[in-house]
C-alpha positions in Angstrom: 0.0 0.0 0.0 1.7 3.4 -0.8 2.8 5.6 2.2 -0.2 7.7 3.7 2.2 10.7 5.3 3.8 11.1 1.2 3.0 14.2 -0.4 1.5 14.3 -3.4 2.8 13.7 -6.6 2.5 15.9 -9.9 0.9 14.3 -12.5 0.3 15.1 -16.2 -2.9 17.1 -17.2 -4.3 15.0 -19.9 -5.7 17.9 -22.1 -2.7 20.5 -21.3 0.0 17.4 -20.3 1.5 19.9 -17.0 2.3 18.3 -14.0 -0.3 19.1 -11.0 -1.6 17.9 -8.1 -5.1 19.2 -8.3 -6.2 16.5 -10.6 -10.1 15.7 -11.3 -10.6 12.8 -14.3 -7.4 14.1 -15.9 -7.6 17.3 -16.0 -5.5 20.0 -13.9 -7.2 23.2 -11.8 -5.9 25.6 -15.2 -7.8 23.5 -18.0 -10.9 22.9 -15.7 -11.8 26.7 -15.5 -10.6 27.3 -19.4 -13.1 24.5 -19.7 -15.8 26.5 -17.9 -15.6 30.1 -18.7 -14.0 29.8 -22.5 -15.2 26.3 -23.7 -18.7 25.2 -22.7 -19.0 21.9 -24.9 -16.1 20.7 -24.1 -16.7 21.3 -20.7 -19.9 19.5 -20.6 -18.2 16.7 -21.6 -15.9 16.7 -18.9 -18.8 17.3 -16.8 -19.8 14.0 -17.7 -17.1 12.6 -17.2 -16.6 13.6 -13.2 -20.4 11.6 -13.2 -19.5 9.1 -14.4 -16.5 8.8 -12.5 -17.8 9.9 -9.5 -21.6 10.0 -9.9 -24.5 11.6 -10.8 -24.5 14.1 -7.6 -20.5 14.9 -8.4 -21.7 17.6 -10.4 -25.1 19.6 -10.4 
């Protein structure tokens, strides 16, 4: 099992590829507002995919 008391670990933004640790469904902090104020579709999409990662009341 990995170490509870590690720190987090950058990973790469899937739609961007930076390394972050705010990660939700593969996308970083950065790319999920770009998403929301500057493209709505794709953000939708992305909406759906925290549901259906998460669930339906992830996301209202």
């Amino acid at each position: 099992m990995d170490d509870p008391d590690a720190a987090a670990q950058p990973r790469p933004c899937v739609r961007c590829a930076e390394p972050c640790v705010l990660w939700v469904v593969g996308r970083c902090a950065d790319c999920m507002a770009d998403l929301y104020f500057h493209h709505p579709e794709e953000y939708r999409v992305f909406k759906d995919d925290v549901r259906r990662e998460y669930g339906t009341k992830a996301t209202s």
